[in-house]
C-alpha positions as CSV (number, residue, x, y, z in Angstrom):
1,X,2.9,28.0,-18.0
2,X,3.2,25.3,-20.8
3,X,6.8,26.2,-21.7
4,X,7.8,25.4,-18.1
5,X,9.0,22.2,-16.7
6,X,7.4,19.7,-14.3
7,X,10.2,20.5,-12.0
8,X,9.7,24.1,-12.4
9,X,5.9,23.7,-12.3
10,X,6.1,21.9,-8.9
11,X,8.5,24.3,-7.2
12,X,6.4,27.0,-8.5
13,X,2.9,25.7,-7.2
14,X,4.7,24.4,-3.9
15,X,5.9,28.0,-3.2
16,X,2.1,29.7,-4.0
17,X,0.7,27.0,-1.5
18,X,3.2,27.5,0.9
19,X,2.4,31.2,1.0
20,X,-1.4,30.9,1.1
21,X,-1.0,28.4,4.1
22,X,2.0,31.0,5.7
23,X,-0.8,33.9,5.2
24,X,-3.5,31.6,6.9
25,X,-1.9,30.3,10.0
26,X,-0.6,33.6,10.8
27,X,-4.0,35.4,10.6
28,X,-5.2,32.7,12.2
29,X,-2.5,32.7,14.8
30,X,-3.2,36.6,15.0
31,X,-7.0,36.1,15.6
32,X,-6.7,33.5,18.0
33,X,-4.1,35.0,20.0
34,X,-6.1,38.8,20.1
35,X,-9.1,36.5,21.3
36,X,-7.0,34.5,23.9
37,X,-5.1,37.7,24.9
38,X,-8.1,40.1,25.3
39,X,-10.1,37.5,27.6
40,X,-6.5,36.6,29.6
41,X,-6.2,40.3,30.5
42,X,-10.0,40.7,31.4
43,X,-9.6,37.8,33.9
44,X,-6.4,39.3,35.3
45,X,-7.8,42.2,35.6
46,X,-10.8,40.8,37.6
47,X,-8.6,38.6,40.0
48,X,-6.1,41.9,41.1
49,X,-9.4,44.1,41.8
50,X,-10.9,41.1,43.9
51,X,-7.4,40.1,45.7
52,X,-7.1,44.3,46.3
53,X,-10.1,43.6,47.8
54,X,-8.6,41.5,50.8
55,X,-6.1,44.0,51.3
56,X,-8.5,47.0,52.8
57,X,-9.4,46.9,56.4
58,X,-12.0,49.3,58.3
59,X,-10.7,50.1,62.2
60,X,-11.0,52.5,65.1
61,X,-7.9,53.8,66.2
62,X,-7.3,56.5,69.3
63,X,-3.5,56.7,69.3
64,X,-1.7,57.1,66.2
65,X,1.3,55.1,67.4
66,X,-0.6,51.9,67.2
67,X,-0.2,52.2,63.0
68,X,2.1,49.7,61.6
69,X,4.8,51.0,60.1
70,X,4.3,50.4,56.1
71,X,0.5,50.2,55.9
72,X,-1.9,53.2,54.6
73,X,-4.6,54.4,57.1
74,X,-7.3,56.9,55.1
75,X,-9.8,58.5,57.5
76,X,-13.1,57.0,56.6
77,X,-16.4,58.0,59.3
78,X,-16.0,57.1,62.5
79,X,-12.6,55.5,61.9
80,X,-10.1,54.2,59.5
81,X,-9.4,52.3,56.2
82,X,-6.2,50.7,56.1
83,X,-4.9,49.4,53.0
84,X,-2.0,46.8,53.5
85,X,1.1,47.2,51.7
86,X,0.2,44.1,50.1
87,X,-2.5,46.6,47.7
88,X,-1.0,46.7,44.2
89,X,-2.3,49.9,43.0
90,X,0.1,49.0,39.7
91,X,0.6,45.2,38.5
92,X,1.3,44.1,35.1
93,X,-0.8,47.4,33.5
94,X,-3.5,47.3,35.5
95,X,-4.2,50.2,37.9
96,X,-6.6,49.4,40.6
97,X,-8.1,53.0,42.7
98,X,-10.6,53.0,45.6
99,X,-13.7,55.3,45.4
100,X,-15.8,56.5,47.2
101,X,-20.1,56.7,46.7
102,X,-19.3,60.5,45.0
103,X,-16.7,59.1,42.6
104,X,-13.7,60.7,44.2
105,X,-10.4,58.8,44.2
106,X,-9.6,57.6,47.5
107,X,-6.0,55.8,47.1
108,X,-4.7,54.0,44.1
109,X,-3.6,54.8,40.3
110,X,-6.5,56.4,38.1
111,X,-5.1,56.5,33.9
112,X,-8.3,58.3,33.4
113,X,-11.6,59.9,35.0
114,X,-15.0,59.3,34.5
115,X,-17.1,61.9,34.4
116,X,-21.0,62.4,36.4
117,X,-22.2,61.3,32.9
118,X,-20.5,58.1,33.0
119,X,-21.6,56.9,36.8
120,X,-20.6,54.0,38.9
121,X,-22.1,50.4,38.9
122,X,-20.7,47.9,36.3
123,X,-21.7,45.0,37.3
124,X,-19.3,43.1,34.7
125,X,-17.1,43.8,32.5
126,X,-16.8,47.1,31.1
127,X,-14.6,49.1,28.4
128,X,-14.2,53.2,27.4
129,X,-12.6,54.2,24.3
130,X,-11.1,57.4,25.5
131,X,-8.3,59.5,23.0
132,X,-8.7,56.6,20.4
133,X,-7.6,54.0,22.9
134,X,-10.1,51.4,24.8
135,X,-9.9,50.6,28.6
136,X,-11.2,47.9,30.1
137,X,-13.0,48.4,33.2
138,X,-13.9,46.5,36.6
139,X,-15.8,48.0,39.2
140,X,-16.4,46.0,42.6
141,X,-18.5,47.4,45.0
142,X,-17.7,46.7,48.6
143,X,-19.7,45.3,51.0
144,X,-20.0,45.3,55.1
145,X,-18.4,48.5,56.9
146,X,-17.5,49.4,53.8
147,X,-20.3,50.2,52.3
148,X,-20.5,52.9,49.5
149,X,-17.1,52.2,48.4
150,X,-15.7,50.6,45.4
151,X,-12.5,49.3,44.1
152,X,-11.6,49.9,40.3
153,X,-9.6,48.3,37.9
154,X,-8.4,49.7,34.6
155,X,-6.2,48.5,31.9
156,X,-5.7,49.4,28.3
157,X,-6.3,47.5,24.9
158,X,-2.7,48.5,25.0
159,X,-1.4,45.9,27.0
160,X,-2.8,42.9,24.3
161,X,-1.6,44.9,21.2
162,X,2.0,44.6,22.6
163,X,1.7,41.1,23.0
164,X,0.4,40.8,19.7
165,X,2.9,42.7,17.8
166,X,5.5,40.8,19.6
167,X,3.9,37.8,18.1
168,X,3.3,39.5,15.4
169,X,7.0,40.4,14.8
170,X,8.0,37.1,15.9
171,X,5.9,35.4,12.8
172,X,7.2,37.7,10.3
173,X,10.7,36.5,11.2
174,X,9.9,32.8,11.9
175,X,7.6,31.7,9.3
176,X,9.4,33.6,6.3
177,X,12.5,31.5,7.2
178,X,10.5,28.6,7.8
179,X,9.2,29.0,4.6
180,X,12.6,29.6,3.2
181,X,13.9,26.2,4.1
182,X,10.8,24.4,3.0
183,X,11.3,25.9,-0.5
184,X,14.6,25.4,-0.3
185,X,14.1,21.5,0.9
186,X,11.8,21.1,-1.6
187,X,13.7,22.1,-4.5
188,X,16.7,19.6,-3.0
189,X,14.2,17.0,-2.9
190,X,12.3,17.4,-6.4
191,X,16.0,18.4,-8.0
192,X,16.8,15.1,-6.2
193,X,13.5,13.0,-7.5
194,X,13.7,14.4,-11.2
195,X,17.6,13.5,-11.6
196,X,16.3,10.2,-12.7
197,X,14.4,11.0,-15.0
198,X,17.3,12.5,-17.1
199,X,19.0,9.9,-16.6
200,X,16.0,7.9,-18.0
201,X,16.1,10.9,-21.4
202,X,19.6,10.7,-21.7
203,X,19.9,6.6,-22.1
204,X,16.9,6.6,-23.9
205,X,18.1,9.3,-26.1
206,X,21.6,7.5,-26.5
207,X,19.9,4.4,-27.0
208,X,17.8,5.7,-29.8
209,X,20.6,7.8,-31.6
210,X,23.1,4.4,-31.2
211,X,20.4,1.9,-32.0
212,X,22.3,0.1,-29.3
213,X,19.2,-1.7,-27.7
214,X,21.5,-3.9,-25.1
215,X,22.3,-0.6,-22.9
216,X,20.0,-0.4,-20.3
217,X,18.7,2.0,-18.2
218,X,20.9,2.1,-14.3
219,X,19.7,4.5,-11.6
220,X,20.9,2.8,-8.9
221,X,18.4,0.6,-6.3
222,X,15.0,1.7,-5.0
223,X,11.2,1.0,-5.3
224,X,9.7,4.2,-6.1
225,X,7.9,5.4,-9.0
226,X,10.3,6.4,-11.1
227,X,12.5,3.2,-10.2
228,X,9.5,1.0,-11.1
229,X,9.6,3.5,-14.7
230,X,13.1,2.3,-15.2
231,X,12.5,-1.4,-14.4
232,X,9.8,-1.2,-17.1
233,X,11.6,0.5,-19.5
234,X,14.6,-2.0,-19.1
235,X,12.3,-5.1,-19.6
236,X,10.5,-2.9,-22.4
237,X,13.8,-2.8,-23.9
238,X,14.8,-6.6,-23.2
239,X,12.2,-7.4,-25.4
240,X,12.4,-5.2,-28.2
241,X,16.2,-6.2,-28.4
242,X,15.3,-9.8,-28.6
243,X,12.9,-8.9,-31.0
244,X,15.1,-7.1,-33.2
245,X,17.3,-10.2,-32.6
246,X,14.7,-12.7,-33.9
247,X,13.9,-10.6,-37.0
248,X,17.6,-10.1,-37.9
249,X,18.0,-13.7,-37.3
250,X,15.1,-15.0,-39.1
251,X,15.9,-12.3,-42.1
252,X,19.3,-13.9,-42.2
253,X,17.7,-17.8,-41.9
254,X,15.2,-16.8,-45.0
255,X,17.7,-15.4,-46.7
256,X,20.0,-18.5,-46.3
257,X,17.2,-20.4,-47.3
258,X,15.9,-19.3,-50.2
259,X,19.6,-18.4,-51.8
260,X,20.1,-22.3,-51.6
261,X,16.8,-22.6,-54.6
262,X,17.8,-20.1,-56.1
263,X,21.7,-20.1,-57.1
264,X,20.2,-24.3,-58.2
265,X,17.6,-22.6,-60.6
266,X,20.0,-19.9,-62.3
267,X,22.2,-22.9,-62.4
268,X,19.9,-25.4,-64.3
269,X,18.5,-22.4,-66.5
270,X,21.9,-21.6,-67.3
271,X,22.8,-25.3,-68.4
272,X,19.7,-25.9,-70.1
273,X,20.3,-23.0,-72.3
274,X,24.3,-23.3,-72.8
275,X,24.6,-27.0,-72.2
276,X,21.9,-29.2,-72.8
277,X,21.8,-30.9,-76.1
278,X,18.5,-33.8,-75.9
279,X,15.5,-33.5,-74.9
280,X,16.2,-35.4,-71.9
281,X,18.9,-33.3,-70.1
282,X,15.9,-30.3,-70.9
283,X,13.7,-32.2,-68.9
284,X,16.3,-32.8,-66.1
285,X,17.1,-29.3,-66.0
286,X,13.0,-28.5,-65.9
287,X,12.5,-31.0,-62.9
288,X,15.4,-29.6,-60.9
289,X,13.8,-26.3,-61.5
290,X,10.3,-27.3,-60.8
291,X,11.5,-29.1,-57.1
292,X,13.6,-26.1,-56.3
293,X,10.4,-23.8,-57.2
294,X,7.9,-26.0,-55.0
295,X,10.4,-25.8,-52.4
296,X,10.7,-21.8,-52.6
297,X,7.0,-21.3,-52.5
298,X,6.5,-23.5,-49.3
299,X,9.1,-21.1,-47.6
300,X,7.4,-18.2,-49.0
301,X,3.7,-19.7,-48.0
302,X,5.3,-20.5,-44.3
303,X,6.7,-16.9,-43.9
304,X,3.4,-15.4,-45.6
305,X,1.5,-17.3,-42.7
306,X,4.2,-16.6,-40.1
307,X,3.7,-12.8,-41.1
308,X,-0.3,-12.9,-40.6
309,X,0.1,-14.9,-37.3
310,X,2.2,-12.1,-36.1
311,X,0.3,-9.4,-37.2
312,X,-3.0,-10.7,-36.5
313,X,-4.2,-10.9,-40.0
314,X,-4.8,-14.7,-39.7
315,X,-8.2,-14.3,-37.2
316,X,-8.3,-17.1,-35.0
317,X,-11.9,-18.2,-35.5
318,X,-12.8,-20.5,-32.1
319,X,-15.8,-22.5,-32.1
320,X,-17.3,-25.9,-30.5
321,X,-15.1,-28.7,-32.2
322,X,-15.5,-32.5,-31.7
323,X,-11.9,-33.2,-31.2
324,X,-12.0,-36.9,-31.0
325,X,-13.5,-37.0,-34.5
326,X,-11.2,-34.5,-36.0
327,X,-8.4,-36.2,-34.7
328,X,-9.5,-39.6,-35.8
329,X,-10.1,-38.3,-40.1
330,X,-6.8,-36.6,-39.2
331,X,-5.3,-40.5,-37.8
332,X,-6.7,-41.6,-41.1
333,X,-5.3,-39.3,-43.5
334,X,-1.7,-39.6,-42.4
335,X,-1.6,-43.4,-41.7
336,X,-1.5,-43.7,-45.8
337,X,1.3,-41.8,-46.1
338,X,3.5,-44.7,-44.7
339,X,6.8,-43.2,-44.4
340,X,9.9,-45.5,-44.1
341,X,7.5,-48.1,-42.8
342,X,6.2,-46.4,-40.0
343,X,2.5,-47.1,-38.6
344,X,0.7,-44.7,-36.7
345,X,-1.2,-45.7,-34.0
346,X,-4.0,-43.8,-32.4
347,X,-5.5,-43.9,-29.4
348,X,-8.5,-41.3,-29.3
349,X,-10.7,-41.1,-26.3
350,X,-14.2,-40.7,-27.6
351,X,-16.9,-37.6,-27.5
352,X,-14.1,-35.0,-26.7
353,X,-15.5,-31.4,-27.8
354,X,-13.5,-27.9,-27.0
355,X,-13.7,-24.1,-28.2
356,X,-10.9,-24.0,-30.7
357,X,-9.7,-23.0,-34.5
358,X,-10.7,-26.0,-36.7
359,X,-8.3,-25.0,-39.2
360,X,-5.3,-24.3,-37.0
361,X,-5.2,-27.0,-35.0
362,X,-5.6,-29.6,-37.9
363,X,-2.2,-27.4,-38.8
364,X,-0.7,-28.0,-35.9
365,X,-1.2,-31.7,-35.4
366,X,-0.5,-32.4,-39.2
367,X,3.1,-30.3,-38.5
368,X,4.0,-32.5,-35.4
369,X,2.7,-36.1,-37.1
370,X,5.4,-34.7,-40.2
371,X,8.0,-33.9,-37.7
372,X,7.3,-37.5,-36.1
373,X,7.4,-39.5,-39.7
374,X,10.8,-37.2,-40.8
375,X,12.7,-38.0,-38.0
376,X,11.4,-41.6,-37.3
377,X,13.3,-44.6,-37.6
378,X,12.8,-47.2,-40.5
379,X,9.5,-49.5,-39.5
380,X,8.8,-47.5,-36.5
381,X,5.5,-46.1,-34.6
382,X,3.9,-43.2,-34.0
383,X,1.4,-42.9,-31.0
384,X,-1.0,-40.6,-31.1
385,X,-3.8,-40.2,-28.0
386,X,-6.3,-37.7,-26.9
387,X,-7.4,-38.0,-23.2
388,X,-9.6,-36.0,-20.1
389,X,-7.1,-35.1,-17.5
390,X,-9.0,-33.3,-15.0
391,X,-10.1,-29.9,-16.2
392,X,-7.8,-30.1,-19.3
393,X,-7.6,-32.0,-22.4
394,X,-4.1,-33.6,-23.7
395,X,-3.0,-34.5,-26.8
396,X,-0.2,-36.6,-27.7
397,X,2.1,-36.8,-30.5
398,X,5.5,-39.5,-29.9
399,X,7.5,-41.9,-31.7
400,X,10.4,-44.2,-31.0
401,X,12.8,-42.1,-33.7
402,X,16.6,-40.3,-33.6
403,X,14.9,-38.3,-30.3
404,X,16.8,-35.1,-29.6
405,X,19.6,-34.2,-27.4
406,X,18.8,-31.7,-24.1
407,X,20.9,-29.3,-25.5
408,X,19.1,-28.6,-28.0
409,X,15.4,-29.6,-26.5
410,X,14.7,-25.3,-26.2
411,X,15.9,-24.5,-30.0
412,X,13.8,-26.5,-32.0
413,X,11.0,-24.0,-31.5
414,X,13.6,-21.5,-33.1
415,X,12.3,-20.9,-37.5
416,X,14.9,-22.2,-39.9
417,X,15.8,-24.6,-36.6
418,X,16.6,-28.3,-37.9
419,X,18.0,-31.3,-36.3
420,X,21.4,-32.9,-37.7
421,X,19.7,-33.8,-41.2
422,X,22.2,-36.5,-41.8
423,X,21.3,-38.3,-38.8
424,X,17.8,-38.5,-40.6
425,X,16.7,-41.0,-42.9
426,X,14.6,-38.4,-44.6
427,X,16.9,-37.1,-47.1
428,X,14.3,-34.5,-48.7
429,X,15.1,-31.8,-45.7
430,X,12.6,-29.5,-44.4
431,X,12.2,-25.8,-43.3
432,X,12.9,-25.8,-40.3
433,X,9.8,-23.6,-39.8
434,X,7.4,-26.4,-38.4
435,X,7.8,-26.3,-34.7
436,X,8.1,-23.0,-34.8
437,X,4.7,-22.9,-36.6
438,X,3.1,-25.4,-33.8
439,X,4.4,-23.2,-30.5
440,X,3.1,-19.9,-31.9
441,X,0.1,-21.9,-32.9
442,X,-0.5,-23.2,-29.1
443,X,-0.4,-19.9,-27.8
444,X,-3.1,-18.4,-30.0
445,X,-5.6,-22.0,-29.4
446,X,-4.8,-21.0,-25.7
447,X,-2.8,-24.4,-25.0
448,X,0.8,-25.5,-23.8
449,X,3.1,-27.2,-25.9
450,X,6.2,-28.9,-24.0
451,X,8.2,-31.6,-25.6
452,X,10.5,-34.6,-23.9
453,X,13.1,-36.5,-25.8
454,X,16.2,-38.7,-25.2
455,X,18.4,-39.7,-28.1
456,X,17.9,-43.1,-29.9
457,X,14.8,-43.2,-27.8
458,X,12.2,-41.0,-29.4
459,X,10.6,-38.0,-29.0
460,X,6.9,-36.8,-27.6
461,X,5.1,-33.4,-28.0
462,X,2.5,-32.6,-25.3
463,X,-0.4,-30.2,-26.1
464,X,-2.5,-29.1,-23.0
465,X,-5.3,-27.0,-23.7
């Protein structure tokens, strides 16, 4: 059973089911119909022995000329029965004889005798199994002038056996071909319902043996199961290509980054050991070195902390923090840096508390004030404000520097991601890795982090949480 298919499986339990039920409904039908049958011939049989009944008349007659033509006339006593043509002795398998109070057979069909061990006087519904075959019998004494005689009505078992084996024949041809076309509808519609699903193996099977993770998966329109499957898979595949993307394009980014430091140190080393003559150029050399170093290990701490953000290694530990007061030290701290001029400004509404990372989110405002004092213009501001709105709590991070253009509004979250550096005043350059450090931040304090800008206007950074 294991090495078969679902496909095979299905046709194989819908053709075991399909006989049991084939083998029930015709024993049932059989059963039902020998019942129905049996007690439709008993009442036929009772209603030709009574309507016989209607048909035999008792009269005196003195000149045999008077007899109408047609009729029976049996002497009976002082005069005589006459039985109408409209007696049916035969009907439909039923013989119906009179009889007289001695049990012999007056007029009608008799398919068997009785014998003076097996008397007169049913009073229902009687059978005889005579030879290996049943009768049914109906005795109905007469009454009146006719008293003494009675009218008896015999049929055979017979009679609902044919019935039955023409039903009975009939089911063996009709419900084998009935069950024919099911199976053979079935296999049409499971074929039918499970050609998808190769279709589903074979892309997926491509896919994998191409690495091509842009093919998707197209079995035409619908909204069933295995439709649903393919949508899922599609979008399942939509994101693992845009992962792959992102890796490949942040590999590439490091890579670009960290060749920059790199190619500057073998450079220096190499003049400090070939070129350098005083102890001066040596110490030139070792402080070119020493920047490019400081600036390698920030890119390697960012992409460390990236990598434990991503794989969950870096545990987001919430707890009840007084955000007004964080904020404020935080206000403090990085209004003595003093950038190009620039004064921060902050307006903190007091008593503020909320379930967050300490650690994490003093990262992630520290990253946006940085962004705000790089790309700030000389003697500027920097506003930032902590405020109730409704159920939420918003802070604020803008300043009145370079701002950024709306086409690029959606890739500053991208790692390695910088604005023009030559339209900053900042010279030192950065990473590029900061924003892209604050939105994956938001996401694990449970927050929104949306940004509005217009060139030469400034640029403010909106975290809802």
């Amino acid at each position: 059973m294991k090495r078969l298919s679902i496909k095979q499986k299905i046709i194989l339990w819908f053709s075991v089911a399909l006989l049991l039920i084939i083998t029930l409904i015709t024993s049932l039908t059989f059963s039902i119909a020998n019942l129905v049958l049996d007690e439709n011939i008993k009442e036929r049989l009772m209603s030709v022995v009574s309507t016989n009944v209607a048909e035999i008349e008792f009269s005196v007659l003195y000149d045999r000329e008077e007899i109408e033509q047609g009729d029976q006339f049996l002497e009976y006593k002082d005069g005589w029965l006459e039985i109408d043509d409209d007696f049916c002795d035969f009907f439909e398998g039923i013989c119906t004889a009179l009889y007289d109070e001695n049990n012999n057979l007056l007029y009608g069909e008799a398919p068997l005798k009785l014998t003076a061990a097996e008397p007169l006087g049913y009073t229902s519904m009687g059978s005889i199994r005579l030879a290996g075959e049943k009768f049914y019998i109906y005795d109905k004494p007469l009454t009146g002038d006719f008293e003494g005689l009675w009218l008896r009505g015999v049929v055979s078992h017979n009679e609902t056996l044919n019935v039955l084996y023409n039903v009975l024949r009939l089911s063996f041809w009709l419900l084998p071909l009935l069950a024919v076309l099911s199976l053979l509808g079935g296999y049409v519609i499971t074929r039918r319902a499970f050609l998808p699903i190769q279709q589903i193996a074979d892309t997926a099977e491509e896919i994998g043996r191409s690495g091509n993770l842009s093919k998707r998966l197209d079995i035409g329109s619908g909204s069933d199961e295995i439709h649903m499957l393919a949508d899922t898979f599609n979008k399942m595949f939509g994101r693992l290509e845009k992962s792959f993307e992102t890796e490949r394009q942040f590999t590439s980014d490091a890579s670009h980054e960290l060749r920059t430091p790199v190619a500057v140190i073998m450079a220096q080393s190499e003049y400090a050991l070939e070129l350098a003559d005083t102890e001066e150029e040596y110490r030139e050399s070792l402080e070119v070195i020493q920047r490019q170093s400081r600036r390698m290990n920030d890119i390697i701490n960012q992409l460390l902390f990236f990598t434990r953000l991503d794989q969950g290694s870096e545990p987001v530990r919430k707890e009840l923090c007084d955000i007004s007061s964080l904020l404020e030290d935080l206000a403090a701290e990085q209004s003595v840096i003093g950038a190009k001029g620039i004064t921060l400004h902050a307006d903190i509404q007091p008593g503020i508390t909320a379930e967050t990372d300490r650690n994490l989110f003093t990262r992630m405002v520290t990253n946006l004030i940085s962004n705000a004092y790089k790309y700030g213009k000389e003697n500027g501001s920097i506003w930032l404000s902590l405020r109730h709105s409704g159920n939420s709590v918003v802070l604020s991070v803008k300043d009145d520097g370079i701002g950024i253009s709306r086409e690029n509004l959606e890739k500053i979250w991208d790692r390695f991601y910088q604005v023009d550096p030559s339209r900053s005043e900042d010279t030192s350059g950065g990473l590029g890795l900061g924003l892209s450090m604050v939105k994956q931040i938001s996401g694990l304090l449970g927050g929104t982090i949306s940004v509005d800008s217009s060139p030469e206007e400034g640029t403010e950074f909106i975290f809802n949480f």
